[in-house]
N, C-alpha and C positions, 0 to 999 in steps of 0.2 A: 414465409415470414409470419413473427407472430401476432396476431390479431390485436386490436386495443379497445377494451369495453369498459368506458370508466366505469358502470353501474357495476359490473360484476368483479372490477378493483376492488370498488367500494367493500361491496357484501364481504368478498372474499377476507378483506381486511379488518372488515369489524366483527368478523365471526373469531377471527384471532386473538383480536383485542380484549373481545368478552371471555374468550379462555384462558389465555394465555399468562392469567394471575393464578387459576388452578392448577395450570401444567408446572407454574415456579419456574419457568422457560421466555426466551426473548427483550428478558426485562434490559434497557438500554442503559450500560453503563458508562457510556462517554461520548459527549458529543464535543465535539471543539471546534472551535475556529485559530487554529493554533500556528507557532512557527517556533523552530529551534535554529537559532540565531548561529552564523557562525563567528569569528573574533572580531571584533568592532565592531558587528553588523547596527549597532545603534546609530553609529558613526557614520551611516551612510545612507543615499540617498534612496529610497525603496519605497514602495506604495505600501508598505507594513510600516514606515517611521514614524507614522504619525499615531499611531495604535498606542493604546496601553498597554502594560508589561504586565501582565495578569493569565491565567488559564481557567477558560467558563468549561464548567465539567455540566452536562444536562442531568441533573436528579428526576427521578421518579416521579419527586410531588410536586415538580417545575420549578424548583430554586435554584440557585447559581451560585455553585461556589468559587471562590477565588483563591490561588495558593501561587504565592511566591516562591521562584524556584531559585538555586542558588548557582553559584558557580560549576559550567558545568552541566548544570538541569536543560529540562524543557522549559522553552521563554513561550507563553501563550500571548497571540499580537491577535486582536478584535478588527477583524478584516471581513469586508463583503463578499472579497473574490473566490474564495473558496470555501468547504469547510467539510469535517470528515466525521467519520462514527466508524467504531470499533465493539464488537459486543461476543459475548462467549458464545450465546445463542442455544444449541443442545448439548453442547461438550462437556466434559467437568472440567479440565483447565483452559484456561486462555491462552494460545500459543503464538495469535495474531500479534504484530506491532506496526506503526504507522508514524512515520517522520515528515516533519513539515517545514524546510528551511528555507532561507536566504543568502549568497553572499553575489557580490560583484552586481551582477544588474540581471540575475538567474533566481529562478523561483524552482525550489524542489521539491518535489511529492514522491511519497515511495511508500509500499507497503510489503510488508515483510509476513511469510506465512511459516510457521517453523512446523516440523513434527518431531517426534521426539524427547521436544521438553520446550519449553521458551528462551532457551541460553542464547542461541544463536539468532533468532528474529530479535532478542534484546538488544544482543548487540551490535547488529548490524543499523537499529534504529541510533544509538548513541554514536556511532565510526562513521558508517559509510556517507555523509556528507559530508563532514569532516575531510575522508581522504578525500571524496572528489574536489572541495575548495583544493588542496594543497595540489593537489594533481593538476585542477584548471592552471592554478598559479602559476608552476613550474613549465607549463606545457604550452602557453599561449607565444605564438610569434609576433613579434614586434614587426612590423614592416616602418619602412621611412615616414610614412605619414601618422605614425603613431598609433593606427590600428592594430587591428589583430582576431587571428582566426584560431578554432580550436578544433582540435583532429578529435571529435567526441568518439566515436570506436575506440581508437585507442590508449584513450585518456579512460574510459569506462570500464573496459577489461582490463587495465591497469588497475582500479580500485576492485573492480569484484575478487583479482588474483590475491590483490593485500590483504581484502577484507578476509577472503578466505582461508589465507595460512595466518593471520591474525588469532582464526578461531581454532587455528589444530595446532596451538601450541599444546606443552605438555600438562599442563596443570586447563582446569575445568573454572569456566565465570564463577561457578557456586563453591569451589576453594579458595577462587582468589578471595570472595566478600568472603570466605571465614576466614581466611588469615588476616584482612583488614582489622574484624568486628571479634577476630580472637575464637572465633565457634568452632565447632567441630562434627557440622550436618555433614552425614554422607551424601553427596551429589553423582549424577550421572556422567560419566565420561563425553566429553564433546567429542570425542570423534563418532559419537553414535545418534549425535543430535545435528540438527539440519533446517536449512531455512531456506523458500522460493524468495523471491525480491523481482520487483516489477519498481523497474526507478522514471521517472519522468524529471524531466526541467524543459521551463517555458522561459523562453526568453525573448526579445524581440525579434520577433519574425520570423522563428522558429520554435518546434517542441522537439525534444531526445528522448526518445525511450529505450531503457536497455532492460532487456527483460532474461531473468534464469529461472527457468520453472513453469508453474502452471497459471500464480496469478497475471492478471492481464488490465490492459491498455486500451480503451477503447475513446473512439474520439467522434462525437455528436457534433457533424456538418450537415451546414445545408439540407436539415430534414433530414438526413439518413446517419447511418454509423460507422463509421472506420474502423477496422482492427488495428493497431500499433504495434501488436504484438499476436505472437505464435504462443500456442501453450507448448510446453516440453513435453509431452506424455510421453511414456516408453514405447507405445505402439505408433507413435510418428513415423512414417519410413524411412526419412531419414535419420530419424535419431534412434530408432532400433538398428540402422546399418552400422550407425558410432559403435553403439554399445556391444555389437557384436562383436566387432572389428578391435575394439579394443580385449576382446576372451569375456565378455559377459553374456547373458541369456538375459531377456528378455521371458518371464512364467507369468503365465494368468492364474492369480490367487485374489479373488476377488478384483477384479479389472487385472488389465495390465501391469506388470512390474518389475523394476528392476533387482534380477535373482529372488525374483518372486517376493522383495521386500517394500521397496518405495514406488511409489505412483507413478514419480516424476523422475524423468534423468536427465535433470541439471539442478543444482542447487548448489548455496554454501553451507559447508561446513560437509555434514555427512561422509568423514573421511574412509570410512571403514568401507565405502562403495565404490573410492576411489581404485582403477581410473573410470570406470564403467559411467560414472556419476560426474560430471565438472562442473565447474561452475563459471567458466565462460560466457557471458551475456550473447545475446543478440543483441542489435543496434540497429534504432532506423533513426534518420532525421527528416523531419517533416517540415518543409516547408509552411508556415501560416500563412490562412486567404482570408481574406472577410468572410468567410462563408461558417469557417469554424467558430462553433458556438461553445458547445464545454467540454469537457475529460471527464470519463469516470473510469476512475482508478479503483481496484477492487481485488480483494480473493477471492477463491475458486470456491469460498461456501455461495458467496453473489453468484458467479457463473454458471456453476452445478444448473441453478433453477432458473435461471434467467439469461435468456438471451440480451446479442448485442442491443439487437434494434430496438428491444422492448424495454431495459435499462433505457436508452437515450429518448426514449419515447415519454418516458415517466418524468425524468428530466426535462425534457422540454415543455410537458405540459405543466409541471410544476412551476419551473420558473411564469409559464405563462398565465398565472393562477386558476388552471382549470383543473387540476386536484388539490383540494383543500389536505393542512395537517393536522385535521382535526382527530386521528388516531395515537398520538402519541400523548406522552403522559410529559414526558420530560425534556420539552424544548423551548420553553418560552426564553423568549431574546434573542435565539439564534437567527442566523444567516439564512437567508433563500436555500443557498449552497448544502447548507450542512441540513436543513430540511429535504431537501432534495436526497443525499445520502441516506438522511436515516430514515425517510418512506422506501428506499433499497430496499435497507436491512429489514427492514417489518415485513415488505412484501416477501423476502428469499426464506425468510424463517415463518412464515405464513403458508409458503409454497412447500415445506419439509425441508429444510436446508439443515442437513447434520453436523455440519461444519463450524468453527469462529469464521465472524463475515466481518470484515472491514473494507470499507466503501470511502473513498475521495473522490469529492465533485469540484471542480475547479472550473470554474468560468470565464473561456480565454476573450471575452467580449469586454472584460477589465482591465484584462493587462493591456500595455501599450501593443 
């Protein structure tokens, strides 16, 4: 396990700090405390109702700006209980996305890792709560007393299936917006673009995680850390047996890969990998105890350099204000939560993290 030495956190982190404006690398461009409403969601009764209807973006020289979204957009609600960061970090593009919703008496967190291009993390950030409201809808049993139970596996692999032939229709997200806006940018074919997705919802007295791909799930109990989640790598044994078994190889080109191309084998979208490649989730449901303290939800640039224990370690001590956030440039106002994520991201891109990092800390000591 890995060790925890706040003095050499410290160092570690302000050696970064002091660089890190000459490298033109790690500068933090979004922090939020955010949620993407699903239809009515105003209309009901939620620990985000009482929030304003605004999105705090964390700038550089610690201002906050506010931007009204419209029908359709991202609705940002000013909440304690969680809060996220998303940053390009070494890459030239951004490929991460990160959705934060509401409906029914369910809180969703999910992060989306694309390669290829961002088509497919976009849109899975805009859709995939969406189907899951409609899917819970349709799928919930009534019994006599007026309750009711939700078969989450296969309510979940029901939306990753949709979500996924959503995105290998024939025409590309970046034709559709130029046929909207009238353009005529050559775009990349989606069946050659592709996105991990790590989905959580917390609801009372339960968390659902369904996870396809590499990012991951991890859950800060009772002092220690939970995995929630499997990473998909192609040299998994059982998931190199899949992809054999389906006429694929498994080539080491630069790590492990699928036909020597993708990292990971499971994902949406990536049609041209299919079948070797699905996008079928795993599913665990996790009973809550008083013992569970927070989530951090994250890509595989976070993981690469940071273990479970030592993520939920940072977390913990942060909430318990024994690491100050005195390294960042661009968070004044924000939440414990979304401080807690973006000391993550500083720390993974501090530690060499090549990767876009997006980090969700969510604090189940809040919800009911």
């Amino acid at each position: 396990m890995e060790s925890f030495n706040p003095k050499a956190i410290e160092s570690h982190m302000e050696d970064f700090c002091t660089s890190k404006r000459k490298r033109g690398i790690g500068e933090i461009n979004s922090c939020e405390v955010s949620a993407i409403p699903s239809k009515d969601s105003s209309q009901r009764d939620s620990p985000l109702s009482e929030s304003s209807d605004r999105r705090l973006i964390g700038k550089t020289d610690g201002e906050l700006e506010e931007n009204e979204d419209g029908e359709g957009g991202i609705r940002s609600l000013k909440c304690v209980s969680h809060g996220w960061i998303s940053v390009i970090g070494r890459r030239r593009k951004m490929e991460d996305a990160v959705a934060v919703a509401e409906f029914d008496s369910y809180q969703f967190f999910a992060v989306y890792d694309g390669h290829g291009g961002s088509g497919v993390a976009n849109a899975c950030r805009n859709r995939l709560h969406r189907l899951l409201e409609e899917e819970v809808e349709g799928k919930v049993h009534r019994s006599c007393g007026g309750g009711g139970t939700v078969e989450w596996e296969k309510v979940l692999k029901t939306c990753f299936r949709k979500m996924d032939e959503e995105v290998g229709g024939g025409r590309t997200i970046e034709e559709e917006e130029d046929m909207e806006e009238g353009g005529g940018d050559k775009a990349v074919a989606l069946n050659t673009v592709g996105s991990t997705a790590v989905v959580v919802i917390v609801g009372k007295g339960v968390v659902v995680v369904a996870n396809c791909g590499d990012s991951r799930a991890v859950l800060c109990r009772d002092g220690g850390s939970v995995p929630l989640s499997r990473d998909h790598k192609p040299d998994r044994p059982d998931e190199r047996e899949r992809v054999e078994a389906a006429g694929g190889r498994i080539i080491n080109w630069n790590g492990s890969r699928v036909l020597g191309v993708l990292a990971t084998s499971r994902s949406i979208g990536d049609h041209y990998l299919k079948p070797y490649v699905i996008s079928e989730p795993e599913v665990i449901v996790w009973e809550r105890t008083n013992s569970d303290q927070f989530l951090v939800i994250a890509s595989d640039g976070l993981w690469d350099v940071v273990s479970n224990e030592f993520a939920c370690e940072i977390v913990r001590r942060r909430f318990n204000g024994q690491i100050s956030r005195r390294f960042s440039d661009g968070l004044s106002g924000s939440s414990t939560a979304a401080e807690a994520a973006a000391l993550l991201a500083e720390l993974a891109i501090a530690r060499g993290s090549k990767d876009n990092i997006s980090v969700v800390v969510v604090d189940l000591r809040s919800f009911p």
